[in-house]
C-alpha positions as CSV (number, residue, x, y, z in Angstrom):
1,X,0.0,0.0,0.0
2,X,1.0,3.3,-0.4
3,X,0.9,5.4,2.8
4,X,1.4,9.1,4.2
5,X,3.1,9.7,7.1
6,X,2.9,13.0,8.7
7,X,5.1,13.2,11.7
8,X,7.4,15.7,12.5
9,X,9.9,13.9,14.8
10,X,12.9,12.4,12.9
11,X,13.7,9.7,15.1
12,X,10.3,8.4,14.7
13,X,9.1,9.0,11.1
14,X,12.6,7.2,10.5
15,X,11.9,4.0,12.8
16,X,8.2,3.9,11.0
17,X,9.3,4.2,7.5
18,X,12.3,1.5,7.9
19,X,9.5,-0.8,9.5
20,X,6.1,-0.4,7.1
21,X,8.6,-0.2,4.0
22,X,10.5,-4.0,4.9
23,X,7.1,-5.4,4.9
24,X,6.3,-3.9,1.1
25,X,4.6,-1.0,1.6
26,X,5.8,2.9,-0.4
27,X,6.1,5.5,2.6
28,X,6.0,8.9,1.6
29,X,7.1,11.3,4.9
30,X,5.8,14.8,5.4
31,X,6.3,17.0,8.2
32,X,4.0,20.0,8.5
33,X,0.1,20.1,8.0
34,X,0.7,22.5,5.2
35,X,2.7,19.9,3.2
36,X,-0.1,17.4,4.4
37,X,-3.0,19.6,3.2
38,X,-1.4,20.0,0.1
39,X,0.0,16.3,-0.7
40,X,-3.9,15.4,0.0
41,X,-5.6,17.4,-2.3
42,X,-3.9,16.2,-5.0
43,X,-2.8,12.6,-4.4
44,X,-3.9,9.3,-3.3
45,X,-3.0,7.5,-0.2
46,X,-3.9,4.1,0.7
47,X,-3.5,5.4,4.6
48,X,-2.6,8.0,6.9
49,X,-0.5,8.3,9.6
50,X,-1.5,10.9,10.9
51,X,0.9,13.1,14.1
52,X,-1.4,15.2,15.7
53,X,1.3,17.9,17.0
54,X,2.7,19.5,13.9
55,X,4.9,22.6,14.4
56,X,2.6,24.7,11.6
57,X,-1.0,23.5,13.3
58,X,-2.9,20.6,14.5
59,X,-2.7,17.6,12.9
60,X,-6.8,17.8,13.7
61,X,-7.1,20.3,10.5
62,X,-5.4,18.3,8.4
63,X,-8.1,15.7,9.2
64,X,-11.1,18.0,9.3
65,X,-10.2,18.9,5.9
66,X,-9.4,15.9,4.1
67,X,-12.9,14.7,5.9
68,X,-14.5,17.9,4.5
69,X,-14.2,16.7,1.5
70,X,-15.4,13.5,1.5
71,X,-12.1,11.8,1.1
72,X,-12.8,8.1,3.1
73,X,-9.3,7.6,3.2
74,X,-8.1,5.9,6.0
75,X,-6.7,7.6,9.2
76,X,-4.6,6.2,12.0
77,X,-3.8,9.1,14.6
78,X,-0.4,8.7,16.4
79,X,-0.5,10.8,19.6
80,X,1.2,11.5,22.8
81,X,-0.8,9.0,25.8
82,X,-1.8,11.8,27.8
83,X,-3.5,13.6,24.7
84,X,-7.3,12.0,25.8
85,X,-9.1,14.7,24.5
86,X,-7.4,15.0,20.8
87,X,-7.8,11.3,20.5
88,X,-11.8,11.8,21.0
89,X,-12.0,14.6,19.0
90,X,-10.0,13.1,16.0
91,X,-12.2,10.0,16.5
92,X,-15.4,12.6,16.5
93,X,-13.5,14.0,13.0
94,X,-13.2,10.6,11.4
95,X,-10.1,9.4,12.8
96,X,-10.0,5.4,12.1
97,X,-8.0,4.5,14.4
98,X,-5.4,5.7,16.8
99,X,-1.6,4.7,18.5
100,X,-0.7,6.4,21.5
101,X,3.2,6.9,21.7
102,X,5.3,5.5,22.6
103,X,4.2,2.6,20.4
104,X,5.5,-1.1,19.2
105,X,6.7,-1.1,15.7
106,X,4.7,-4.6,15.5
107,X,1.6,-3.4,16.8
108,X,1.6,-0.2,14.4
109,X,2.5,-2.9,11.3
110,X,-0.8,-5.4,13.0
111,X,-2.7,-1.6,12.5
112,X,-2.1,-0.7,9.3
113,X,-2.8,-4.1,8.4
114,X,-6.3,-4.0,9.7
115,X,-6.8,-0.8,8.3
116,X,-6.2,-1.8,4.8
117,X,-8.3,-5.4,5.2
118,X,-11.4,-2.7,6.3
119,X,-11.1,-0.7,3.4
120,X,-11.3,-3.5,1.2
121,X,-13.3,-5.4,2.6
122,X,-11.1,-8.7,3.5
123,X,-11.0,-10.9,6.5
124,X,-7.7,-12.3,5.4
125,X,-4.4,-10.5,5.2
126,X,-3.4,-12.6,2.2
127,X,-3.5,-11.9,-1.3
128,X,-4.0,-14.7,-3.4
129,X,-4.8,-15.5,-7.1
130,X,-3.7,-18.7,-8.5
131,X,-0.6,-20.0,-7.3
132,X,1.0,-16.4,-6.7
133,X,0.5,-15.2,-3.0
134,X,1.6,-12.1,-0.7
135,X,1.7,-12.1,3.1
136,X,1.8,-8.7,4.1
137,X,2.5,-9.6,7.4
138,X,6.1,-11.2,6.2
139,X,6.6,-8.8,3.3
140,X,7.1,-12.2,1.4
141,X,5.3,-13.1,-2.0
142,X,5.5,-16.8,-2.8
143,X,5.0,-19.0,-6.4
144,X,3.7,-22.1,-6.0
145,X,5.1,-22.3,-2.8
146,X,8.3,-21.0,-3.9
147,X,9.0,-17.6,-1.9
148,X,10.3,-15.1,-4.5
149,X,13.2,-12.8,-3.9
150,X,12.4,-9.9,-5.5
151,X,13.7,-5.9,-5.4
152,X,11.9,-3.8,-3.6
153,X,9.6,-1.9,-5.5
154,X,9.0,-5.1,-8.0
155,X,7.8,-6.6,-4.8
156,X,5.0,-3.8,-4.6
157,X,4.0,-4.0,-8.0
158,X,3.5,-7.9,-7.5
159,X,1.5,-6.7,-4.2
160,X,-0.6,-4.0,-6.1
161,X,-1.4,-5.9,-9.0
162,X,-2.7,-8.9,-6.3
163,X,-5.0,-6.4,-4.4
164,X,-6.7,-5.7,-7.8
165,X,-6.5,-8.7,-8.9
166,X,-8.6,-9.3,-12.2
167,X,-9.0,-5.6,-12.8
168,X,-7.3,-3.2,-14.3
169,X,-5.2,-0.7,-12.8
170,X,-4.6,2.5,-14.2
171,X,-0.2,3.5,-14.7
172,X,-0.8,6.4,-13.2
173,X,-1.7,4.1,-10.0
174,X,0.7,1.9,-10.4
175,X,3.6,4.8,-10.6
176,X,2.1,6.3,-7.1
177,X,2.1,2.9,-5.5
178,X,5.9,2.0,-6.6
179,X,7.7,5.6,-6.5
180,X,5.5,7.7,-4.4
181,X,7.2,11.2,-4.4
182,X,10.1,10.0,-6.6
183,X,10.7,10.9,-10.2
184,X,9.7,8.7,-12.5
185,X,11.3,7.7,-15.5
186,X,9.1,7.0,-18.8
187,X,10.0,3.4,-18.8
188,X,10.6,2.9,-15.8
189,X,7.3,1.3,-15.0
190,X,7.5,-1.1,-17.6
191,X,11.0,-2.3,-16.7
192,X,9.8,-4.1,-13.6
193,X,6.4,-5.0,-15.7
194,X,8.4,-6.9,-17.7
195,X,10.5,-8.4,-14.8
196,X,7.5,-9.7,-13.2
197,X,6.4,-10.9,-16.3
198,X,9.4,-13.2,-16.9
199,X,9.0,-14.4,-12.8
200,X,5.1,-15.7,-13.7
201,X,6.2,-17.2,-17.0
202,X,4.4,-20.9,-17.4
203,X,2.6,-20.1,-13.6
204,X,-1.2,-19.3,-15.2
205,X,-1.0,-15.8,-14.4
206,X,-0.3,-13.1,-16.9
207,X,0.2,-9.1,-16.8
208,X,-1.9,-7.7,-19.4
209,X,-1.5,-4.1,-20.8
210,X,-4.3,-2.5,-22.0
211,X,-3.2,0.6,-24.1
212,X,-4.6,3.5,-22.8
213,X,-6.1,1.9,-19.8
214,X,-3.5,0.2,-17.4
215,X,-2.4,-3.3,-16.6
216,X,-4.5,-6.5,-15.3
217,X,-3.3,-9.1,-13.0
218,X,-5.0,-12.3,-14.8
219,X,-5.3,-16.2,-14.3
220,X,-6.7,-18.4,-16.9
221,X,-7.6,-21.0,-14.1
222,X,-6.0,-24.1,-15.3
């Protein structure tokens, strides 16, 4: 998944990128609600992790506003224990969840991962289609069994193309979910399309690319 993390301390943001990005997912890191507010209105996150004391305003506006217009995007809070009140209120605002610090790095990973089975509408963590399967809880995709050791952001696409599995997903997604804030090459996308393409060879499963459209994860079921 590709998630936003808006936390001003260092130390922290650090710690939580190394930990959500080993287990496959694209972190992009922000540190003021401005940036936030901004990066929102014209992007798409998976999740938000959202620090409530910002040194340019309250994490709280950045909520209010993302909630004020519509956006269902989910929101896990990350707040100081004694800070009752903006944990209510946040809730109140649309909050999903929320981690008081100081938190365990396993428990936020257990989070996020309930977060994103909610949104989509799972009851397992696992992404499966045909033989090819991802445990986000690992970070480990697998091939009939066979775990694959694959480069990090060829390891998300495998992931992305799994969680719409049968559809099509647009480049433009695709691009988000790998690079995030990173510039993009023209063909770079299509470098690790083709990679994956050579890993699935003779497995079933096929990456289709519809001109125009996207790319579609597909398995002929045999």
């Amino acid at each position: 998944m590709r998630l936003l993390l808006i936390e001003d301390d260092t130390l922290i943001a650090e710690s939580v990128t190394m930990s959500l990005t080993a287990v496959g997912h694209t972190v992009d890191r922000l540190a003021r609600a401005g940036q936030a507010q901004a990066a929102l209105a014209r992007e798409r996150f998976d999740l938000v992790l959202l620090d409530l004391g910002l040194p340019d305003g309250s994490g709280l506006d950045v909520l209010a506003q993302l909630r004020g217009t519509d956006d269902d995007t989910p929101v896990l809070i990350i707040t100081a224990r004694d800070g009752v009140d903006d944990r209510v209120r946040g809730l109140d605002l649309g909050a999903d969840d929320y981690l008081a610090k100081p938190f365990s790095l396993a428990e936020l990973r257990a989070r996020v991962r309930a977060l994103g089975r909610r949104s989509q509408q799972r009851v397992d963590d696992r992404l499966v289609l045909g033989a090819l399967v991802f445990d986000p809880v690992t970070g480990t995709l697998t091939l009939a069994g066979q775990a694959l050791d694959l480069p990090r952001r060829e390891l998300r696409l495998a992931e992305n193309l799994l969680r719409h599995a049968q559809r099509i997903v647009a480049r433009e997604t695709l691009e988000a979910q790998l690079f995030g804030f990173d510039a993009v090459g023209s063909n770079a996308l299509e470098v690790y399309i083709s990679r994956l393409r050579k890993r699935l060879a003779g497995s079933g499963l096929a990456i289709r690319t519809l001109r125009g459209l996207g790319y579609r994860l597909e398995y002929d079921g045999h």
